[in-house]
C-alpha positions in Angstrom: 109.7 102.9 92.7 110.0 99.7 94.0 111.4 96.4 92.7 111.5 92.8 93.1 113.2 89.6 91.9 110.4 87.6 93.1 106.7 87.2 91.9 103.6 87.0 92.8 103.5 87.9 96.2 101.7 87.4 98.1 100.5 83.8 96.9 101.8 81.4 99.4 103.8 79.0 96.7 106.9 82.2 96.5 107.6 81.7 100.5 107.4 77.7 100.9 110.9 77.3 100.4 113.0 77.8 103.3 115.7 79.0 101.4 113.4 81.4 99.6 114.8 85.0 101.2 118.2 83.9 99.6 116.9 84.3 96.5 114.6 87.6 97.4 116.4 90.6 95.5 115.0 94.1 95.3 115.0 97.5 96.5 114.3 100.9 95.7 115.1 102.7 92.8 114.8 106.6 92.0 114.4 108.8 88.2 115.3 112.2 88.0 113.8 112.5 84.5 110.4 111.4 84.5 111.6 107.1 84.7 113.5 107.7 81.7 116.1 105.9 83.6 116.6 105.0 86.9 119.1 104.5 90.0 119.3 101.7 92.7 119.0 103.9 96.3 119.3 100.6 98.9 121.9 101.9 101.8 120.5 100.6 104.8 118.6 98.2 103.4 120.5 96.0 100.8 119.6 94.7 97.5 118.2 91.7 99.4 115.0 93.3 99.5 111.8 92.3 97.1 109.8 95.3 98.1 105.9 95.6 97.5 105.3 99.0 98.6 106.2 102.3 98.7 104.6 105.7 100.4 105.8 109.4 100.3 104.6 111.6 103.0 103.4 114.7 101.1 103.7 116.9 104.3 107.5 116.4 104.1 109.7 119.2 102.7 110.2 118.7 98.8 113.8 119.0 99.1 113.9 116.0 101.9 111.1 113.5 101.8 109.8 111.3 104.4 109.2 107.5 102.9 108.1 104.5 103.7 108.7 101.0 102.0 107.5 97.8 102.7 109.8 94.7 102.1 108.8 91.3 101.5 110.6 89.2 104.7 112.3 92.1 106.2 109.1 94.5 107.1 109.1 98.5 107.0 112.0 100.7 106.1 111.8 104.3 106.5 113.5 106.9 104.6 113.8 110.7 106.2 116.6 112.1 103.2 114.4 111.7 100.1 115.5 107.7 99.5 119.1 108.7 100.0 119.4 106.0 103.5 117.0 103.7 105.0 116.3 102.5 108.3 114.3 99.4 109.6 110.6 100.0 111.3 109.7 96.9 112.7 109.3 97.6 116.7 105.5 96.3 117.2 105.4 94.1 114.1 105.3 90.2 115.7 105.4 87.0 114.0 105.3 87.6 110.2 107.5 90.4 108.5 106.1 89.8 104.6 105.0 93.4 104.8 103.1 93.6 101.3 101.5 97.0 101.3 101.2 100.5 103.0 98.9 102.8 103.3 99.3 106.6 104.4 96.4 108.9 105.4 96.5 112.5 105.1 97.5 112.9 108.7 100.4 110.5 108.5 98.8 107.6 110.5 100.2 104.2 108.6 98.5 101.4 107.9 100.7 98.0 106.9 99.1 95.0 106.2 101.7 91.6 106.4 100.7 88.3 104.8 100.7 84.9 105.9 103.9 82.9 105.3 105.5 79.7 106.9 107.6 79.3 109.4 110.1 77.6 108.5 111.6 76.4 112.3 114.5 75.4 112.4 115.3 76.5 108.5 113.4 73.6 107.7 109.8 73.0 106.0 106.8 72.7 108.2 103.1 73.0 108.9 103.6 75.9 111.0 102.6 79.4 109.5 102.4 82.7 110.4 98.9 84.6 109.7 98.4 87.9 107.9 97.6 91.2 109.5 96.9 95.1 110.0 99.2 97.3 112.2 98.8 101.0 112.7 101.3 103.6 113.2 100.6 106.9 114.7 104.5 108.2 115.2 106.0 107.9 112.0 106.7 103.8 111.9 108.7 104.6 115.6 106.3 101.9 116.6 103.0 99.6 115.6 99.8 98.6 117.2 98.1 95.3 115.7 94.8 96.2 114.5 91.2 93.8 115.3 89.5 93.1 112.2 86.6 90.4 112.4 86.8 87.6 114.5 88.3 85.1 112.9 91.9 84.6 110.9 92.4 86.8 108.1 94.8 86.9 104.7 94.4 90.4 103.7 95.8 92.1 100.7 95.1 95.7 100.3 93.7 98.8 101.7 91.8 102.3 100.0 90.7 105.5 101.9 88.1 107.6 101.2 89.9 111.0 100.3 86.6 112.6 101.5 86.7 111.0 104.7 89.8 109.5 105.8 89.0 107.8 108.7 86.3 105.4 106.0 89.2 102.6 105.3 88.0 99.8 102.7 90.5 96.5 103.2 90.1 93.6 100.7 91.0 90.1 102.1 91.0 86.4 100.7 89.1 84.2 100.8 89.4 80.5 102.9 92.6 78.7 101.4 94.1 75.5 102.7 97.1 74.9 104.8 99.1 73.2 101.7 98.7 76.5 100.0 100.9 78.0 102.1 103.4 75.0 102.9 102.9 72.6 99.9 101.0 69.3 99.4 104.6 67.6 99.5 104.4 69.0 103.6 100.6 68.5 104.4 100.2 65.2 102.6 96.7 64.6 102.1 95.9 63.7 105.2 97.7 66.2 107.3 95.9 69.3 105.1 93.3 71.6 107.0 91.2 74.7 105.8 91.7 78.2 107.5 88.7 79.3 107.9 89.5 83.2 107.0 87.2 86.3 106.3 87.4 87.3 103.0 85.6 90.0 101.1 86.2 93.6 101.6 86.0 94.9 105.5 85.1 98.8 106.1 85.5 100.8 108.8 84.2 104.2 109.4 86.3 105.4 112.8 90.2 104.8 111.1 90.2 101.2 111.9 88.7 100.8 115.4 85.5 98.9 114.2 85.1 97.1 111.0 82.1 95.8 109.5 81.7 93.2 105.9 80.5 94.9 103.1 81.4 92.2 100.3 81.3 88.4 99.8 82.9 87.0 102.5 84.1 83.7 100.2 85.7 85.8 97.2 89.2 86.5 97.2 89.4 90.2 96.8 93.2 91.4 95.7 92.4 95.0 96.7 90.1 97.7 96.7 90.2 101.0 94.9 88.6 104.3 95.9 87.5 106.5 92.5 88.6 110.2 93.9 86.1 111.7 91.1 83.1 110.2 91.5 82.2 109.9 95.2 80.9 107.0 96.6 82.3 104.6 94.0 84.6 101.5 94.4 85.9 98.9 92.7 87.6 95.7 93.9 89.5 93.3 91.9 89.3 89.6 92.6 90.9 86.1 92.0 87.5 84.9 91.0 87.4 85.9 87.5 86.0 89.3 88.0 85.6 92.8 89.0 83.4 94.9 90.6 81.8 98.1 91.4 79.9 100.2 94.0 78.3 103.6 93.5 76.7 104.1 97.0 80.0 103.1 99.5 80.1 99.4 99.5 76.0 99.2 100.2 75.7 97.5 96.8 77.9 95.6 94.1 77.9 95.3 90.0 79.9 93.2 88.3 81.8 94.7 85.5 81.4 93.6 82.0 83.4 92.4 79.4 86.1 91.0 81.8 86.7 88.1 83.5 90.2 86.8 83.8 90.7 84.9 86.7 93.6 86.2 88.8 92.8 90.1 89.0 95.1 92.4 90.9 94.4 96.0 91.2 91.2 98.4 89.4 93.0 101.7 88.7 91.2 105.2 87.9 92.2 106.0 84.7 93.5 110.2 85.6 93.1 111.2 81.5 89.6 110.0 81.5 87.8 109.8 84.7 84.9 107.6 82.5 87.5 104.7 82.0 90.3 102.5 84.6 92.8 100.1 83.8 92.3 96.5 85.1 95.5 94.5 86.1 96.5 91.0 86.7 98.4 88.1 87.2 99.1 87.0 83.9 96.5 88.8 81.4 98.4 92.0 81.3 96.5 95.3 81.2 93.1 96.1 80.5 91.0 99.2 80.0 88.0 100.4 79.5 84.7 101.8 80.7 83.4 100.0 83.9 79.6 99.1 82.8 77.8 97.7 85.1 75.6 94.2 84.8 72.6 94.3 86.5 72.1 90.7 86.7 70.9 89.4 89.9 73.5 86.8 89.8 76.0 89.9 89.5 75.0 92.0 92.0 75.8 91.9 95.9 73.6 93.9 98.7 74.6 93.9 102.2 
């Protein structure tokens, strides 16, 4: 498991001060007894490190596992003794290094999306910033390519695969935010503020990331996107507009779910006892769950 002493990244207020990576604790953390209790396992990496992310490569031997970690400020750590040591990833990453989340196909190509974060030049506060994006790593983290999506700048925030088809990836993104999000109104002032104008939504792309195409609201700020293993064809996302939704047909079309609608959502999750029910969480509303019905209200539903 993963841990971290700071919250809720990846909304730009936890990075604006430039002192904020002093205060970043975290690391990794194993249980030998089913999370009854558990052990810090940081060598290499330090218990400076909020960490986001974590990946086990399930075509490593049992007895010594190949893992990946993403580390809020530091980037990708790899681990090839089961957690034991850790090593730093980073050769390809450029600019930002608030690797948030990670994302490992069957083959062992590695997705790892970074978000946007100031720059802070000098150790000072500024309205410089670095952008979010998508790398891809074909060798094991030895190296990463930046990945195209869309034209314009983007703030994503997680990634799905289709089980059935790995090379379908879904990527969920925010929506446009201003420049004092990031940096703070006490930086932009009022008059020095500007909009990014980013591509929100959810994204897919059908040839492992080559080509991506919008197949959700553009303006919402979807937290991520969840693939539902037993029923084919269905999605959910999660968003910070007071809802959730789902797709039966691969992203064509869109339902809002009912009886929720908190605000700040964060991730839909299958629920594995019951395969009719998920879990819902959040920033701030705890955990719900229930059965994902569908509202068939036009002012609920989305058709690309």
């Amino acid at each position: 498991s993963v841990w971290s002493g700071l919250h809720d990244f990846p909304r730009g207020k936890m990075t604006r001060n430039p002192k904020w990576r002093e205060y970043g604790k975290g690391g990794v953390a194993i249980s030998v007894d089913g999370g009854k209790s558990w052990d810090p396992t940081i060598e290499g990496m330090g218990f400076d490190s909020p960490s986001t992310s974590i990946v086990l490569d399930r075509n490593s031997p049992i007895e010594n596992r190949t893992l990946y970690v993403a580390v809020y400020g530091k980037g990708v750590f790899k681990s090839n003794n089961g957690g034991e040591s850790w090593e730093l990833r980073n050769e390809g990453i450029e600019e930002s290094f608030a690797a948030f989340e990670l994302t490992l196909l069957p083959d062992g190509t590695l997705f790892l999306i970074t978000s946007p974060t100031p720059q802070h030049r000098g150790g000072k506060e500024g309205k410089e910033v670095f952008m979010g994006a998508v790398y891809k790593s074909v060798d094991g983290a030895d190296s990463w390519q930046k990945v195209q999506v869309g034209e314009r700048v983007l703030f994503p925030s997680g990634m799905a695969y289709d089980p059935l088809d790995p090379n379908r990836l879904y990527l969920g993104a925010w929506g446009d935010i201003t420049l004092s999000d990031l940096v703070g109104k006490k930086v932009t002032g009022d008059s020095g503020n500007k909009r990014f104008d980013l591509e929100g939504g959810i994204l897919m792309s059908e040839d492992a990331g080559n080509t991506w195409e919008q197949i959700f609201m553009e303006d919402m700020y979807v937290y991520d996107v969840s693939v539902d293993e037993t029923h084919p064809g269905r999605l959910y996302c999660n968003t910070f507009n007071q809802g959730a939704y789902r797709s039966d047909d691969y992203g064509k079309s869109w339902y809002k779910i009912k009886g929720y609608d908190f605000h700040w959502g964060h991730r839909v999750i299958p629920d594995p006892r019951n395969t009719n029910q998920v879990f819902l969480t959040t920033f701030g509303s705890s955990v719900w769950h229930g059965v994902p019905l569908i509202d068939n209200d036009k002012l609920t539903h989305y058709s690309n």
